[in-house]
C-alpha positions as YAML, in Angstrom:
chain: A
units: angstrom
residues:
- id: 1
  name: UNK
  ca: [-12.75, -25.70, -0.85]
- id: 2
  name: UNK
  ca: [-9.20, -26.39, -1.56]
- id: 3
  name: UNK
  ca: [-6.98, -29.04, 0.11]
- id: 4
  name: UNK
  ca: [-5.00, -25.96, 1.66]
- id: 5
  name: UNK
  ca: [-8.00, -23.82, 3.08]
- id: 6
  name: UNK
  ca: [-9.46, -27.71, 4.35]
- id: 7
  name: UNK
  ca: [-5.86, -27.98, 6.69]
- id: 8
  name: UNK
  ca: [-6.09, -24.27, 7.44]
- id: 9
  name: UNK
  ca: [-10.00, -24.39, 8.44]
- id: 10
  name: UNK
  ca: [-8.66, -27.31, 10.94]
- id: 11
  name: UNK
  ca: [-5.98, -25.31, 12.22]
- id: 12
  name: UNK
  ca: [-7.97, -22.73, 12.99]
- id: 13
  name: UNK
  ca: [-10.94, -24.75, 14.74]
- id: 14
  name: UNK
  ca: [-8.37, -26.49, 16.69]
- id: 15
  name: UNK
  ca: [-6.88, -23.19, 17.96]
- id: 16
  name: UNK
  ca: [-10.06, -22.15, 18.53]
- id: 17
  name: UNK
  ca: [-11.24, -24.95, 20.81]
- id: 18
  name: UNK
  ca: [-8.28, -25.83, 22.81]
- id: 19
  name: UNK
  ca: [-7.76, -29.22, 21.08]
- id: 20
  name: UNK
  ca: [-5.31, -31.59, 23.21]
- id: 21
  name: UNK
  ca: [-3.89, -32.93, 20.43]
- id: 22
  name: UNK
  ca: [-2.29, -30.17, 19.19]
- id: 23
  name: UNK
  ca: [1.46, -29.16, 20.16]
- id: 24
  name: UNK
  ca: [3.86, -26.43, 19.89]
- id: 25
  name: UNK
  ca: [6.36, -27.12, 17.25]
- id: 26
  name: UNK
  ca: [9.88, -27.44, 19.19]
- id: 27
  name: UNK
  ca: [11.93, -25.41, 17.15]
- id: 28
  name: UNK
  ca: [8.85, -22.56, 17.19]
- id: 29
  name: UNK
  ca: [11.59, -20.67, 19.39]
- id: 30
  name: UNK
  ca: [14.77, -21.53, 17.39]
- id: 31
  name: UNK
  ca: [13.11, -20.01, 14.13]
- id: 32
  name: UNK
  ca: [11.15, -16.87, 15.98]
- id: 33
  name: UNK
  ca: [14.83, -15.95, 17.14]
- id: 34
  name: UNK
  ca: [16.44, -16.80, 13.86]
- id: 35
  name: UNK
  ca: [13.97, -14.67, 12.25]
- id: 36
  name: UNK
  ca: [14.30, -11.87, 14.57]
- id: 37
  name: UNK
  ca: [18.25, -12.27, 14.06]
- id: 38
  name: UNK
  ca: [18.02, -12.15, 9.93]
- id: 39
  name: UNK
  ca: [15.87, -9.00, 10.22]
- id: 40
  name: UNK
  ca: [18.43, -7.39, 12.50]
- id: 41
  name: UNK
  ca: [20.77, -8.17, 9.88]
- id: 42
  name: UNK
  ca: [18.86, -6.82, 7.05]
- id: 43
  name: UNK
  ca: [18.59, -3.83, 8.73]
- id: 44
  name: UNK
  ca: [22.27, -3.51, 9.31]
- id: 45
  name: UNK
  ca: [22.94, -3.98, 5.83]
- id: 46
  name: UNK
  ca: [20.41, -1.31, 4.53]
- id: 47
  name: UNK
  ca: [21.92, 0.88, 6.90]
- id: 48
  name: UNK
  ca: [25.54, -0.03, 5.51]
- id: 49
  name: UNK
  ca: [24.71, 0.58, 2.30]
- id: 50
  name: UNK
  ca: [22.59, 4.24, 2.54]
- id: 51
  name: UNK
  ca: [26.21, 5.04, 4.60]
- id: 52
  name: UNK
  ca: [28.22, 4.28, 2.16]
- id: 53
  name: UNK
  ca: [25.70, 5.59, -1.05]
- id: 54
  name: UNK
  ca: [25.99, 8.82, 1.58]
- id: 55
  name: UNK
  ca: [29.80, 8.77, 1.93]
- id: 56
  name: UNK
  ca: [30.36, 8.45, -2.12]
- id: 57
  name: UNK
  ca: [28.48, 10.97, -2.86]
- id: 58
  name: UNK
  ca: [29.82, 13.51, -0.73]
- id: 59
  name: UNK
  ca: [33.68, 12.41, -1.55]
- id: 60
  name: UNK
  ca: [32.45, 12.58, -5.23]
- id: 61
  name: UNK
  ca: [30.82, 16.39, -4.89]
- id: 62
  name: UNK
  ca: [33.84, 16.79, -2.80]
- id: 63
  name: UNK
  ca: [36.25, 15.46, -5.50]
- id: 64
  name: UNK
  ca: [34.84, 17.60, -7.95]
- id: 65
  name: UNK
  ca: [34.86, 20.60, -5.91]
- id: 66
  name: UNK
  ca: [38.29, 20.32, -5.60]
- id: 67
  name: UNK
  ca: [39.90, 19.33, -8.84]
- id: 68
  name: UNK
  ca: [37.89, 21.55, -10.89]
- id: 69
  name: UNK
  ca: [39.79, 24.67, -11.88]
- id: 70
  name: UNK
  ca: [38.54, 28.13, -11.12]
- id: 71
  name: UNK
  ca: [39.19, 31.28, -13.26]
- id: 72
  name: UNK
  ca: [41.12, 34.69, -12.15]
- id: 73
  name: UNK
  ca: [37.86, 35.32, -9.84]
- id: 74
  name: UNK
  ca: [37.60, 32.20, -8.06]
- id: 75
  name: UNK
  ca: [34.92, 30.57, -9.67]
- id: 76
  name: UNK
  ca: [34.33, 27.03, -11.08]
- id: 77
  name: UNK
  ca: [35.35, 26.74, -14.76]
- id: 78
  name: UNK
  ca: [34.69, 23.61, -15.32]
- id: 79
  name: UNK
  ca: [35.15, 22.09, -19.21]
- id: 80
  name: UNK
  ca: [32.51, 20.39, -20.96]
- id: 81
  name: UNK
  ca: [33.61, 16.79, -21.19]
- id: 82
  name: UNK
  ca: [33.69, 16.48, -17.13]
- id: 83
  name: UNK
  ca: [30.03, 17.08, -16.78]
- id: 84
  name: UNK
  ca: [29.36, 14.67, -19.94]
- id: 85
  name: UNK
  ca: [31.36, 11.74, -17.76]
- id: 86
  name: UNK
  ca: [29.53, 12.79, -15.02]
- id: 87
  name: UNK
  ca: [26.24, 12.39, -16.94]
- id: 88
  name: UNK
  ca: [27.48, 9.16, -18.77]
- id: 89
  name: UNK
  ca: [27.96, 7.93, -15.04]
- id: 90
  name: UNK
  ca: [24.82, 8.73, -13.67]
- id: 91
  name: UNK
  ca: [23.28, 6.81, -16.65]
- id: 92
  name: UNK
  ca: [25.20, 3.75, -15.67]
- id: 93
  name: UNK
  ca: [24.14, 4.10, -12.22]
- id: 94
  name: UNK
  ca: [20.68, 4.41, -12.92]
- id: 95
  name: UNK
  ca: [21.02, 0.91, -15.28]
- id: 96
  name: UNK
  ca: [22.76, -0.86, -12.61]
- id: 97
  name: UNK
  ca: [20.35, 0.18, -9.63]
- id: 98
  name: UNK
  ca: [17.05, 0.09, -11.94]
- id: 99
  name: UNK
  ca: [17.54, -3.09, -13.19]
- id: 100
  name: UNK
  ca: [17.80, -5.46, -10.12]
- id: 101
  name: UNK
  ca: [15.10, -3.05, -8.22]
- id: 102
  name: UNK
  ca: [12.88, -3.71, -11.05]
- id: 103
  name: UNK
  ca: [13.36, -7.72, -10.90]
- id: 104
  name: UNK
  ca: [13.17, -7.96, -7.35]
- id: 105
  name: UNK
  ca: [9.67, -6.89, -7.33]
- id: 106
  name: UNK
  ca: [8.69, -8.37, -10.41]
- id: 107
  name: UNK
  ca: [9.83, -11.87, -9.74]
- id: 108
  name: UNK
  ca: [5.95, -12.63, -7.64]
- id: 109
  name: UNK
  ca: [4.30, -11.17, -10.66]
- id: 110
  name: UNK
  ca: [5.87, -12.87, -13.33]
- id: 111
  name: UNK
  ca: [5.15, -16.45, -11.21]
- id: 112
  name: UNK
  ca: [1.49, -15.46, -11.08]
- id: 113
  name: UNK
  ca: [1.48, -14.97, -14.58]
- id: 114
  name: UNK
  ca: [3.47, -18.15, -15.48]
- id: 115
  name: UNK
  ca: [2.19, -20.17, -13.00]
- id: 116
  name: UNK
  ca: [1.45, -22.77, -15.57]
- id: 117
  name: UNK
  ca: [4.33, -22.19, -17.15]
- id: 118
  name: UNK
  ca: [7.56, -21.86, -14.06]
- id: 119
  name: UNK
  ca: [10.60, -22.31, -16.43]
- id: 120
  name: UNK
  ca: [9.34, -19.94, -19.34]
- id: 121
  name: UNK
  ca: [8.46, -17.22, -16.96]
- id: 122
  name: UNK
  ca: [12.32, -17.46, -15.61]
- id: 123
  name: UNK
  ca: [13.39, -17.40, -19.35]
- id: 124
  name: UNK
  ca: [11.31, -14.62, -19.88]
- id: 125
  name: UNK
  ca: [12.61, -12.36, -16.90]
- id: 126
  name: UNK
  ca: [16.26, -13.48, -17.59]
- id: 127
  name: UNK
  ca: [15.44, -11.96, -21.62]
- id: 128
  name: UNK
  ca: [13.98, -8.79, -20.15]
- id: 129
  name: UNK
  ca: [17.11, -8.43, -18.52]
- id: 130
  name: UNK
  ca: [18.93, -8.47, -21.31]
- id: 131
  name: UNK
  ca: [16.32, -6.25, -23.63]
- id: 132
  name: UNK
  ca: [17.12, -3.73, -20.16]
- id: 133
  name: UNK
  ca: [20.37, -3.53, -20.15]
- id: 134
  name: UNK
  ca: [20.88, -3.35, -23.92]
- id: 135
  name: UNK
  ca: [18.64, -0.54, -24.32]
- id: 136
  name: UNK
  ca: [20.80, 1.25, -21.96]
- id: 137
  name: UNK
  ca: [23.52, 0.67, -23.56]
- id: 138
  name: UNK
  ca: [22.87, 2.17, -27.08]
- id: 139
  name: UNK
  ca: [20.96, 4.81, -25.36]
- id: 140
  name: UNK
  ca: [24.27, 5.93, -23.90]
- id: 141
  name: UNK
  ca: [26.39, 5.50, -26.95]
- id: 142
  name: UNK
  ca: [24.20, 7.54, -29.40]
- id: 143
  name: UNK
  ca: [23.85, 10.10, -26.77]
- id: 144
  name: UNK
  ca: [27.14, 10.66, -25.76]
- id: 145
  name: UNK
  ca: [29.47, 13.56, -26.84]
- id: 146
  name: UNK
  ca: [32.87, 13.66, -28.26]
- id: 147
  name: UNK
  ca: [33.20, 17.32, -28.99]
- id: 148
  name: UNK
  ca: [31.14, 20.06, -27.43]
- id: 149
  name: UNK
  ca: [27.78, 20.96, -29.45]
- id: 150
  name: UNK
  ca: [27.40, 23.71, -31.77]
- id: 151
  name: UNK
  ca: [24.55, 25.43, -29.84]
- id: 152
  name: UNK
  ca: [26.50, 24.89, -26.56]
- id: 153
  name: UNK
  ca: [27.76, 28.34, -27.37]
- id: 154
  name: UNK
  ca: [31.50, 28.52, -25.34]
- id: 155
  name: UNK
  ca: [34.47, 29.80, -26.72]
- id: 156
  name: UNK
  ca: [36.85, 28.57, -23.73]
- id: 157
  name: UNK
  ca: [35.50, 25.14, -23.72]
- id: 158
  name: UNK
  ca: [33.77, 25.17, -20.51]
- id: 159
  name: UNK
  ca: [30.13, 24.39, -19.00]
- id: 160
  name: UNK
  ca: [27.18, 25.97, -20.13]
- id: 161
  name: UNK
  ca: [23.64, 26.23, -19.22]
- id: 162
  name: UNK
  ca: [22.87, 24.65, -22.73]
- id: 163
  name: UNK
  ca: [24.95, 21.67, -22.27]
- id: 164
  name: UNK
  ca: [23.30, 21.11, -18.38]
- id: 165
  name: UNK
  ca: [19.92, 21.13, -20.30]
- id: 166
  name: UNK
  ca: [21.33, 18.84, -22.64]
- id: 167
  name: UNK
  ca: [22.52, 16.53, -19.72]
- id: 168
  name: UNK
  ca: [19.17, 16.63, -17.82]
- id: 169
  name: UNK
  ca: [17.10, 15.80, -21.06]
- id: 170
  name: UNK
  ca: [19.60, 13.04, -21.75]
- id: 171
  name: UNK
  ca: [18.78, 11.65, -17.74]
- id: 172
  name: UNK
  ca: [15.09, 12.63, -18.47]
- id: 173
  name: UNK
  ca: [15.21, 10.84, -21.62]
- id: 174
  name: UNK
  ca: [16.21, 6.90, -20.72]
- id: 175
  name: UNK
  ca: [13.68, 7.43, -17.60]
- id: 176
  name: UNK
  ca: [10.95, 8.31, -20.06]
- id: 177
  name: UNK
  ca: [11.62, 4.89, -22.41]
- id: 178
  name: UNK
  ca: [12.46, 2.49, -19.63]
- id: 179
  name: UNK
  ca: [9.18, 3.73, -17.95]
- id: 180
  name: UNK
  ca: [6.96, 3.03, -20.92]
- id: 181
  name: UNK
  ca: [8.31, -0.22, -22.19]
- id: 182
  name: UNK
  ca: [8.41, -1.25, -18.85]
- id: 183
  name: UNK
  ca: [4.50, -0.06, -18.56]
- id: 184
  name: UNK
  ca: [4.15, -2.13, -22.38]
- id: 185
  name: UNK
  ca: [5.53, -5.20, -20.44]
- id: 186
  name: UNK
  ca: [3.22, -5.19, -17.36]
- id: 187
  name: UNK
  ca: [0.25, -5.03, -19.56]
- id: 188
  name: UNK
  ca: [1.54, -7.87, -21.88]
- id: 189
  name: UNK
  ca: [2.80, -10.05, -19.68]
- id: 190
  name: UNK
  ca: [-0.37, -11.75, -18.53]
- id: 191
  name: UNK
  ca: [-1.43, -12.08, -22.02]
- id: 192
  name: UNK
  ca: [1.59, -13.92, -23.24]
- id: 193
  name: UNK
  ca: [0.97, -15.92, -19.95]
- id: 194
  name: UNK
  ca: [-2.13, -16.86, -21.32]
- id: 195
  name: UNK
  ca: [-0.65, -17.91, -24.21]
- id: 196
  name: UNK
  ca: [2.04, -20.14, -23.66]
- id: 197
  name: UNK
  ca: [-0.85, -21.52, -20.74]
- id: 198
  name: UNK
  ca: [-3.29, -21.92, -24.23]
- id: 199
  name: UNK
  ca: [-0.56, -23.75, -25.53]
- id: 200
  name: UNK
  ca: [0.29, -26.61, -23.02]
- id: 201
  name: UNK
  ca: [-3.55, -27.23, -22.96]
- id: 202
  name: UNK
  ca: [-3.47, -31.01, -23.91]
- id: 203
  name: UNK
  ca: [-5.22, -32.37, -27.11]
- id: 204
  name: UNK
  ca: [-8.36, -33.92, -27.27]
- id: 205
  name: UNK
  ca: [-8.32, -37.02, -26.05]
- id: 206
  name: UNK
  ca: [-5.44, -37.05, -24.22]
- id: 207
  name: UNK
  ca: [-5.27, -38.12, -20.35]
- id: 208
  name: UNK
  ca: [-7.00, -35.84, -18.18]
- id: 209
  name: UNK
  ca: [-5.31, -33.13, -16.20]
- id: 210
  name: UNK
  ca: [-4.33, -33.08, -12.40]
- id: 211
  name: UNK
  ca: [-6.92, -31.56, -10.52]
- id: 212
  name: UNK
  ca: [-7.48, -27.89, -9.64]
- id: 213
  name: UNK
  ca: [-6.31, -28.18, -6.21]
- id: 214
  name: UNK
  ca: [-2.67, -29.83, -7.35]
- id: 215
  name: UNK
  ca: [-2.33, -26.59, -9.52]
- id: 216
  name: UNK
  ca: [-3.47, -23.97, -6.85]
- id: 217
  name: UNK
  ca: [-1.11, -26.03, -4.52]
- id: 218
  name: UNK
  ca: [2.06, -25.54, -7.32]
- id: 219
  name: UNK
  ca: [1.00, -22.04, -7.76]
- id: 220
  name: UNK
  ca: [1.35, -20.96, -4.17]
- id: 221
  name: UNK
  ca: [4.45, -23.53, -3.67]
- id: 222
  name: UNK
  ca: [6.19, -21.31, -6.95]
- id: 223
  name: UNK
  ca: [4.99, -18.00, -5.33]
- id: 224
  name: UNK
  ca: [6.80, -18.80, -2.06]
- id: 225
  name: UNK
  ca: [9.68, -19.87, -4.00]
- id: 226
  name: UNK
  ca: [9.72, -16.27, -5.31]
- id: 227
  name: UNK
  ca: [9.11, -14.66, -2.41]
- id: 228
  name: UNK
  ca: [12.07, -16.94, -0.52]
- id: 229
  name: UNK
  ca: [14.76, -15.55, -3.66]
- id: 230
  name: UNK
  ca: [13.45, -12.15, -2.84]
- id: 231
  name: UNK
  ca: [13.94, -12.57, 0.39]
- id: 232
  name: UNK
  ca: [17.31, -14.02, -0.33]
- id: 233
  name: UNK
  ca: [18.05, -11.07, -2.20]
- id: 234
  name: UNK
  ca: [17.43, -8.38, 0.63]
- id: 235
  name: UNK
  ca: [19.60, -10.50, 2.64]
- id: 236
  name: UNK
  ca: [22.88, -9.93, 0.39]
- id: 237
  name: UNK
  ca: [22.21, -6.44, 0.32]
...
């Protein structure tokens, strides 16, 4: 056993049998209500935010509701390039709200995986990052439309069911690529892991290495590390 489970095998034996010598920590109180007070809080600001994700979208359906035109019988006419901004925007949406959910969950993983190897797995999320965000980007610049499409088929310049298909394969589209390089990534992450871990193996003789238990006790410090910025993160949403 571990130096870890030996202190947590006492701890529980001492809870167990009543032992004397144990006390209650005297700020056990202080940090149950501070806990209870930062998950009040969290939940305020999830609530805040749904509210105001709610309130844009209706002032944007409203917006459009009301600015686009209508023809001699009342209906919507809108022209094609609104509903291409409106797609262009969704994409941008999508990379903005994508990206940090995908980080925020992947931060414990990647520290697993790099556990020998702390700064090159931040290196390595902070390049993903970038890979992300710059596939997005071209993705929406060779996509995007300057002039309605031939096979669009409107004479007056306005919305067709063509061009909506067009739009949803466009959304469909960047889902479908971030999906499987994303999928690529989780399944070569741990063997790059095991790479750079081959790598920092020291030569023959060379000092020995720390023992097992130091690096079981620097993998679970860097994994609480991870999950304390994650936790950091839900609090400034």
């Amino acid at each position: 056993m571990t130096a870890p489970e030996d202190r947590f095998g006492d701890a529980v034996r001492a809870a167990l049998h009543h032992d004397d010598d144990a006390r209650t920590s005297p700020d056990l109180f202080t940090r149950v209500v501070d806990s209870i007070d930062a998950d009040r809080l969290r939940r305020r600001r999830r609530r805040t935010v749904a509210l105001l994700w709610a309130s844009a979208l209706i002032l944007v359906t409203a917006a459009v509701l009301a600015l686009t035109p209508r023809n001699s019988k009342g209906v919507l006419a809108m022209p094609w390039w609104v509903l291409e901004l409106a797609t262009t925007a969704v994409l941008i949406a999508i990379a903005l709200w994508l990206g940090p959910f995908i980080k925020r969950f992947g931060r414990a993983y990647a520290a697993d995986v790099f556990h020998d190897n702390p700064l090159t797995g931040k290196s390595y999320i902070v390049l993903t990052d970038v890979v992300y965000y710059l596939i997005f980007a071209a993705y929406i610049l060779f996509t995007a439309h300057f002039e309605p499409a031939d096979d669009w088929r409107s004479f007056v310049g306005d919305v067709t069911a063509a061009q909506v298909q067009a739009e949803v394969v466009r959304i469909g589209g960047i889902l479908l690529i971030i999906g499987v390089l994303h999928g690529l990534n989780i399944v070569l992450m741990p063997v790059l892991g095991r790479l750079f871990s081959l790598n920092r193996r020291l030569p023959p003789g060379s000092p020995a290495q720390r023992p097992a238990s130091d690096d079981a006790d620097e993998r679970s410090i860097y994994r609480r590390a991870a999950e304390l910025e994650r936790a950091a993160d839900d609090d400034r949403r």
